[in-house]
N, CA, C and O atoms as CSV, one atom per row, in Angstrom:
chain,resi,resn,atom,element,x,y,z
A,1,UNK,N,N,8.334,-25.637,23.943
A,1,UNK,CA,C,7.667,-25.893,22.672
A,1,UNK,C,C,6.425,-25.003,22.579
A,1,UNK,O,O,5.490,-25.106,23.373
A,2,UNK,N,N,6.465,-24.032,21.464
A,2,UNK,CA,C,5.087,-23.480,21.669
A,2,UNK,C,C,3.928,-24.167,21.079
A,2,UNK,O,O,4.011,-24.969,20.149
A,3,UNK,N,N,2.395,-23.662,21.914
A,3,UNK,CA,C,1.319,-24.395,21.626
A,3,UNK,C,C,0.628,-24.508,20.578
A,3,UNK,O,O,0.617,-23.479,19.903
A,4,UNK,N,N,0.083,-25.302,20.201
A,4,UNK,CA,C,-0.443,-25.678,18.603
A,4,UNK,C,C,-1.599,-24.563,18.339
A,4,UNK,O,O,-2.584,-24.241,19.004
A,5,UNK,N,N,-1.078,-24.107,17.097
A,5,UNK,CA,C,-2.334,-23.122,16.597
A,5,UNK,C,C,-3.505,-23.305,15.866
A,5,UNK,O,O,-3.696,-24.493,15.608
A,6,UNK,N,N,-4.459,-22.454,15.391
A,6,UNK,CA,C,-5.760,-22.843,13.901
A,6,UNK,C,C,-5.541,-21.497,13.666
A,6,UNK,O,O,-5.415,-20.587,14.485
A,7,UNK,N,N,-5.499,-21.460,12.038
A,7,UNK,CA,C,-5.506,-20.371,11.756
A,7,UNK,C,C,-6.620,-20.497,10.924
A,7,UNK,O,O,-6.721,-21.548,10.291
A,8,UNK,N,N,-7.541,-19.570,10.787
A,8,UNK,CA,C,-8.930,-19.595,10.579
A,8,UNK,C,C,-8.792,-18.569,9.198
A,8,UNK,O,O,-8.157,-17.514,9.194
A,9,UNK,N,N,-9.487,-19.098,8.122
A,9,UNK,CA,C,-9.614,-18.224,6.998
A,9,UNK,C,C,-10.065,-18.901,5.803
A,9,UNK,O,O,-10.806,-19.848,6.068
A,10,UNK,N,N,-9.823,-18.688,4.398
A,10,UNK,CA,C,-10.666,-19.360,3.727
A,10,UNK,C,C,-9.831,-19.050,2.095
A,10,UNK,O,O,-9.156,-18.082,1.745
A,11,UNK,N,N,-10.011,-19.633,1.745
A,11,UNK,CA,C,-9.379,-19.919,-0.116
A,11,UNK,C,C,-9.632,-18.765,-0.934
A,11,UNK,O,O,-10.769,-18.437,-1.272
A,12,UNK,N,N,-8.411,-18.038,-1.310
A,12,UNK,CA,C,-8.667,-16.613,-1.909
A,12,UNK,C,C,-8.953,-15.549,-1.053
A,12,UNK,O,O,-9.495,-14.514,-1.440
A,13,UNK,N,N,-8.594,-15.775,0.149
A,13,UNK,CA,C,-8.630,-14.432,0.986
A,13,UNK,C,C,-6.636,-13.707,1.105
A,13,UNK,O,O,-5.696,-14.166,1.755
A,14,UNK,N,N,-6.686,-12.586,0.260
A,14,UNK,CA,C,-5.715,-12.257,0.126
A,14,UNK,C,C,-4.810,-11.670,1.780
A,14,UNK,O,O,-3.655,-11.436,2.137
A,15,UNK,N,N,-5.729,-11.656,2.175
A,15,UNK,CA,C,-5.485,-11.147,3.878
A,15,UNK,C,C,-4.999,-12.709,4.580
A,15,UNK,O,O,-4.093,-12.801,5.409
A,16,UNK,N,N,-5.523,-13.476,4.239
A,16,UNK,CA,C,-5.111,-15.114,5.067
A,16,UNK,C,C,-3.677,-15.485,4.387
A,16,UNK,O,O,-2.819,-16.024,5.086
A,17,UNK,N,N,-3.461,-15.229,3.194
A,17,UNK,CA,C,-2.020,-15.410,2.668
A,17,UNK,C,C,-1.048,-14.473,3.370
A,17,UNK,O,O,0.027,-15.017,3.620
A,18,UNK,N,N,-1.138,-13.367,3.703
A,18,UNK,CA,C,-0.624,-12.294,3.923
A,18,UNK,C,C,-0.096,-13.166,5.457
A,18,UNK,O,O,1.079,-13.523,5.554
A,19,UNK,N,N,-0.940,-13.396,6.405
A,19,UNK,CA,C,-1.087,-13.991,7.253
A,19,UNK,C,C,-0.286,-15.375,7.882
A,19,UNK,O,O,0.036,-15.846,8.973
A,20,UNK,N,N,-0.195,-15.685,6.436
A,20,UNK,CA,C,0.377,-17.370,6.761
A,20,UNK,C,C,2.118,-16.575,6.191
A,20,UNK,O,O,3.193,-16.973,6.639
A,21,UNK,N,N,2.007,-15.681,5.377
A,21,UNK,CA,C,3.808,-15.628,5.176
A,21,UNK,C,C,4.268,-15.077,6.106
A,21,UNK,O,O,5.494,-15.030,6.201
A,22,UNK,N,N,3.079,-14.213,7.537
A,22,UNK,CA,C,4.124,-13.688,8.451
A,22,UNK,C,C,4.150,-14.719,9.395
A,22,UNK,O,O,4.849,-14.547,10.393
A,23,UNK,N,N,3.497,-15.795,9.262
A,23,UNK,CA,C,3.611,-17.605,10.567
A,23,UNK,C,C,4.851,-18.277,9.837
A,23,UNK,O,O,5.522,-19.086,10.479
A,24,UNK,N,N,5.170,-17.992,8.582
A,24,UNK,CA,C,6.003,-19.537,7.995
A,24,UNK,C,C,7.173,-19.358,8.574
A,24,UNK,O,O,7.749,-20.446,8.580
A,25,UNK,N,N,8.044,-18.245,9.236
A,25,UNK,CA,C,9.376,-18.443,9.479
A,25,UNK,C,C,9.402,-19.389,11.353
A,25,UNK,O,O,10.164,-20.130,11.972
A,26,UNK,N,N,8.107,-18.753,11.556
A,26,UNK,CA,C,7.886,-19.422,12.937
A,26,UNK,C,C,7.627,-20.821,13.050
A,26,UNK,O,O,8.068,-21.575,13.918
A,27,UNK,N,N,6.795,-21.129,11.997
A,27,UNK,CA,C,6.346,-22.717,11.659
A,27,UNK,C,C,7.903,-23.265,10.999
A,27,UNK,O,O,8.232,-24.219,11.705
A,28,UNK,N,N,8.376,-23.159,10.524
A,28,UNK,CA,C,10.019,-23.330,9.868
A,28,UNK,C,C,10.847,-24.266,11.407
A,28,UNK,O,O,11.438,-25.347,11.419
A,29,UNK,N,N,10.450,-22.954,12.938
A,29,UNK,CA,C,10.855,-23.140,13.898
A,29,UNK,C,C,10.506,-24.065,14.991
A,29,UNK,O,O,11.141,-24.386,15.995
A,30,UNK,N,N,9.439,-24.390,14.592
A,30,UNK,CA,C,8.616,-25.502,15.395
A,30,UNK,C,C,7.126,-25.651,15.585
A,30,UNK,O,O,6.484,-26.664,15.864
A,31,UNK,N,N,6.682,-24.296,15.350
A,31,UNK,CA,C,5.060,-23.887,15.586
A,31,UNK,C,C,4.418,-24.852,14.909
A,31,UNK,O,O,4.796,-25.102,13.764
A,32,UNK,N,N,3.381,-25.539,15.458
A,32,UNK,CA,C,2.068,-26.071,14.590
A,32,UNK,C,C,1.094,-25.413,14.441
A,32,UNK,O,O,0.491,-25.063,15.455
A,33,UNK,N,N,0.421,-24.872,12.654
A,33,UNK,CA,C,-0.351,-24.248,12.720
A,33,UNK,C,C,-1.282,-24.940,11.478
A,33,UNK,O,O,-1.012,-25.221,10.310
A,34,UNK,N,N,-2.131,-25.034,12.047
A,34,UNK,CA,C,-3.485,-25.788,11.033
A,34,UNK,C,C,-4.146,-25.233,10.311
A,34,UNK,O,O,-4.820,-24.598,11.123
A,35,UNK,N,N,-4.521,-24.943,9.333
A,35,UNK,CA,C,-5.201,-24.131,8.396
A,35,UNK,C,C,-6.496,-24.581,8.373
A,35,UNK,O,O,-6.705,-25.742,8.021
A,36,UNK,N,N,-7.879,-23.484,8.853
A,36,UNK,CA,C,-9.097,-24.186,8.922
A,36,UNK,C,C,-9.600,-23.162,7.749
A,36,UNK,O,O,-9.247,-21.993,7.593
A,37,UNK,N,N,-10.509,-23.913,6.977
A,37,UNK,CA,C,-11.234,-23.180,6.320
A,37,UNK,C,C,-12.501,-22.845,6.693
A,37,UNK,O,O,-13.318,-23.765,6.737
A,38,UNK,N,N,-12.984,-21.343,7.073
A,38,UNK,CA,C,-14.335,-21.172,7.679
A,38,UNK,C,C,-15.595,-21.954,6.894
A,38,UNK,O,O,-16.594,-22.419,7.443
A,39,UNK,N,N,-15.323,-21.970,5.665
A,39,UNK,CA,C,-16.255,-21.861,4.463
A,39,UNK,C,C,-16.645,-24.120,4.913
A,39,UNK,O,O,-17.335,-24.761,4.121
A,40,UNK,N,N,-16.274,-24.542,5.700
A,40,UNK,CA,C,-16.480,-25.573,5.874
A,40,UNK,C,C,-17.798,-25.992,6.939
A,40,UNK,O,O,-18.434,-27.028,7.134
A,41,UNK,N,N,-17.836,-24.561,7.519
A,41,UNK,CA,C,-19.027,-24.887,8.788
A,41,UNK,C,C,-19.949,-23.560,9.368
A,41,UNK,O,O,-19.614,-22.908,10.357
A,42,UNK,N,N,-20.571,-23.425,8.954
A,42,UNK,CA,C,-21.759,-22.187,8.837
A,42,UNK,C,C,-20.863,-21.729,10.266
A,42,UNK,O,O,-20.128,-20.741,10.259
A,43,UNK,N,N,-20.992,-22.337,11.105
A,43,UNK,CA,C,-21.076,-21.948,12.486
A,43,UNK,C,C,-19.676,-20.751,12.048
A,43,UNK,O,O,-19.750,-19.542,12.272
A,44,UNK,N,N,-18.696,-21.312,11.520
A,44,UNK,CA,C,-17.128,-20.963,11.324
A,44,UNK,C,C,-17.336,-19.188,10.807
A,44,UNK,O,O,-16.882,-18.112,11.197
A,45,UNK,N,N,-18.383,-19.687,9.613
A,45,UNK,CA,C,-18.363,-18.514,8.882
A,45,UNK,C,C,-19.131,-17.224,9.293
A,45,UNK,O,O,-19.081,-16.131,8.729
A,46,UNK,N,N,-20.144,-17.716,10.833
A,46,UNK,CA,C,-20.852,-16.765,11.294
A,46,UNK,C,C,-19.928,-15.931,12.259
A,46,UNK,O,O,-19.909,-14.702,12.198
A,47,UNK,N,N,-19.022,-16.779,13.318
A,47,UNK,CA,C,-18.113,-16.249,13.686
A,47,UNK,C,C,-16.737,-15.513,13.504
A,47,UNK,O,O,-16.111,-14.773,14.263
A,48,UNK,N,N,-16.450,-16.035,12.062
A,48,UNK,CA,C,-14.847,-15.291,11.635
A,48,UNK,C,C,-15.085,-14.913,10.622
A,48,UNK,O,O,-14.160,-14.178,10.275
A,49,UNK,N,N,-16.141,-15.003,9.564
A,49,UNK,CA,C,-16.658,-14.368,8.266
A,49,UNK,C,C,-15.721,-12.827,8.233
A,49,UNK,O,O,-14.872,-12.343,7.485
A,50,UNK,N,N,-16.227,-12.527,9.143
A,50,UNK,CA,C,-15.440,-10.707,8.914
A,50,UNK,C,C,-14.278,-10.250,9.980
A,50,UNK,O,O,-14.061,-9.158,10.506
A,51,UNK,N,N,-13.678,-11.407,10.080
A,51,UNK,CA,C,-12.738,-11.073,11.294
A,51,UNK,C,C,-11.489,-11.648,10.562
A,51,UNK,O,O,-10.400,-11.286,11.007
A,52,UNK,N,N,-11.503,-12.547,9.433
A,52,UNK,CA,C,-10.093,-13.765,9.131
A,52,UNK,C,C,-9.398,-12.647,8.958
A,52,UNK,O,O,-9.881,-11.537,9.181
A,53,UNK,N,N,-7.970,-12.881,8.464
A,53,UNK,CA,C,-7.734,-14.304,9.347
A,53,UNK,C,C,-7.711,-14.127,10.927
A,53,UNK,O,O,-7.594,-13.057,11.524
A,54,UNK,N,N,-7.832,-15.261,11.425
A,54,UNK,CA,C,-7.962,-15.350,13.036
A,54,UNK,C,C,-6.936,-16.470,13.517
A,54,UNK,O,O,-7.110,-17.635,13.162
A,55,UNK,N,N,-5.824,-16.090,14.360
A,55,UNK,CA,C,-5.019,-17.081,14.895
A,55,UNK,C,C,-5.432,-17.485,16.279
A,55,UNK,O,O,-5.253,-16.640,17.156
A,56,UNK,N,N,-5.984,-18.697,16.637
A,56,UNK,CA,C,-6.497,-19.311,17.720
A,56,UNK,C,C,-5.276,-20.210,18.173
A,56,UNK,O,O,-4.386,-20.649,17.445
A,57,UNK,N,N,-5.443,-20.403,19.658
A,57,UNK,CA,C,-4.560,-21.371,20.342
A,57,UNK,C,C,-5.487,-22.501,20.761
A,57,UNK,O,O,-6.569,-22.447,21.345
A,58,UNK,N,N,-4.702,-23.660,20.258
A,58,UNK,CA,C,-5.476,-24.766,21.011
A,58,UNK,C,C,-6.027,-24.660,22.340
A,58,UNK,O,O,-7.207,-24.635,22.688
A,59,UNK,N,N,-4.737,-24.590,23.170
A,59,UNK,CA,C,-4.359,-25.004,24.137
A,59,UNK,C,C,-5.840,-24.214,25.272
A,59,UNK,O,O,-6.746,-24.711,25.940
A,60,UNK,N,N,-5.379,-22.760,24.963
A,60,UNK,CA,C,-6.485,-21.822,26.224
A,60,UNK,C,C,-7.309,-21.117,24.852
A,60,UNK,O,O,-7.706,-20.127,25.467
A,61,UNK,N,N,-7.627,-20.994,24.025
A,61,UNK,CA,C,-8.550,-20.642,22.948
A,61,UNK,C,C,-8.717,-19.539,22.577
A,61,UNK,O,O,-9.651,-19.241,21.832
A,62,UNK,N,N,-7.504,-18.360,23.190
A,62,UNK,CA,C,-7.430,-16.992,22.575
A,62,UNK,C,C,-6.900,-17.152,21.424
A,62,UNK,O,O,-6.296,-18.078,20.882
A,63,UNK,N,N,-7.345,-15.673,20.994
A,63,UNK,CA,C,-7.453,-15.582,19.595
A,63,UNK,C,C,-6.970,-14.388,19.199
A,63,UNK,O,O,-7.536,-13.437,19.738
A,64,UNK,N,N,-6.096,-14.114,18.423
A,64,UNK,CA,C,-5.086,-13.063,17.335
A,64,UNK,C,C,-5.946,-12.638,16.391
A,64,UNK,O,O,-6.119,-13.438,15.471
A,65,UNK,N,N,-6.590,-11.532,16.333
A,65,UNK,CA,C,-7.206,-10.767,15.388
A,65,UNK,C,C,-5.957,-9.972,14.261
A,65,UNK,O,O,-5.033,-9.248,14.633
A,66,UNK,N,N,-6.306,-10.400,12.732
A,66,UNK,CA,C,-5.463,-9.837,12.052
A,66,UNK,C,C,-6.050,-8.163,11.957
A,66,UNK,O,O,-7.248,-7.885,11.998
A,67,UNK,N,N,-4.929,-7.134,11.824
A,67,UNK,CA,C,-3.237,-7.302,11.418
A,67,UNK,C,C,-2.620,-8.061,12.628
A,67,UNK,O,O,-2.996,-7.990,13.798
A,68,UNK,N,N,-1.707,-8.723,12.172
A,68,UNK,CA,C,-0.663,-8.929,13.720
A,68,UNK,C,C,1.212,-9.002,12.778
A,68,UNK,O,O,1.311,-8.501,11.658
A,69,UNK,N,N,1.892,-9.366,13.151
A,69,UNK,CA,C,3.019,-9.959,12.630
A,69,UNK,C,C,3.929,-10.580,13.653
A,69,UNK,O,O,3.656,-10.663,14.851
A,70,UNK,N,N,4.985,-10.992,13.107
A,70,UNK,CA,C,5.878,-12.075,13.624
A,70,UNK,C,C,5.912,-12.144,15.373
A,70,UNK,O,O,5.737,-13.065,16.171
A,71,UNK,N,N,6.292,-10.390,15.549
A,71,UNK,CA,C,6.310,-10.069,17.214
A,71,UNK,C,C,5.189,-10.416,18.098
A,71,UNK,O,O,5.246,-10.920,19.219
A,72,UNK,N,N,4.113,-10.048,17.382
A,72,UNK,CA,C,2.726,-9.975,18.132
A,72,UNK,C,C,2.541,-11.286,18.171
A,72,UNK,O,O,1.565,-11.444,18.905
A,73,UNK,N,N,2.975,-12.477,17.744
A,73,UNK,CA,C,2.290,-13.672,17.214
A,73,UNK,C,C,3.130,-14.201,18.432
A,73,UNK,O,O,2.497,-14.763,19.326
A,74,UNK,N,N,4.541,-14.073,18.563
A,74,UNK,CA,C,5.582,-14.322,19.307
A,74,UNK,C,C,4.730,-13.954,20.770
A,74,UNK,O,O,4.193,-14.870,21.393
A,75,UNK,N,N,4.662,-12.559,21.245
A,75,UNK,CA,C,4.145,-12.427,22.190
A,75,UNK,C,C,2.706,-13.344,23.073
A,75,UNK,O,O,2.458,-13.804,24.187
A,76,UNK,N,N,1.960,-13.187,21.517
A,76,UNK,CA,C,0.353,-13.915,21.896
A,76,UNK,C,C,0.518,-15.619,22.703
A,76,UNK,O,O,-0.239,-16.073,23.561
A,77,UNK,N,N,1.744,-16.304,22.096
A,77,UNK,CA,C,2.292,-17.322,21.934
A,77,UNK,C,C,2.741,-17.560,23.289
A,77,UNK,O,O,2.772,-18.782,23.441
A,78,UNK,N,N,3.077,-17.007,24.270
A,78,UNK,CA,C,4.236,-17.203,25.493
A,78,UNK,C,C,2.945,-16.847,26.926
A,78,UNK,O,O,3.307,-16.869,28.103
């Protein structure tokens, strides 16, 4: 089962959509991925402001700097 994700980004970021259509065939497959909005916690927005979207792992807390797609996400994942 792979480990639960956050995907970090914020409402109207055309780059975080971009982002979530290359996760949905994986989430389809089992992935849990949480949608955080930075814009909820200064702290969020000091750290990923210019980085979203950002795919974090629960589990050990690395983190997927966008661009990535399906493979890279696959790889980051295992």
């Amino acid at each position: 089962m792979p480990p639960e994700c956050q995907l970090f980004g914020t409402l109207g970021c055309h780059l975080c959509e971009l982002a979530e259509e290359e996760l949905m065939p994986l989430v389809e497959h089992g992935l849990l991925v949480e949608l955080i909005d930075i814009a909820e916690h200064e702290d969020w927005v000091e750290d990923y402001g210019l980085r979203i979207p950002v795919l974090r792992r629960v589990d050990t807390g690395a983190e997927l700097d966008w661009p990535f797609d399906a493979e890279q996400v696959v790889a980051f994942l295992l």
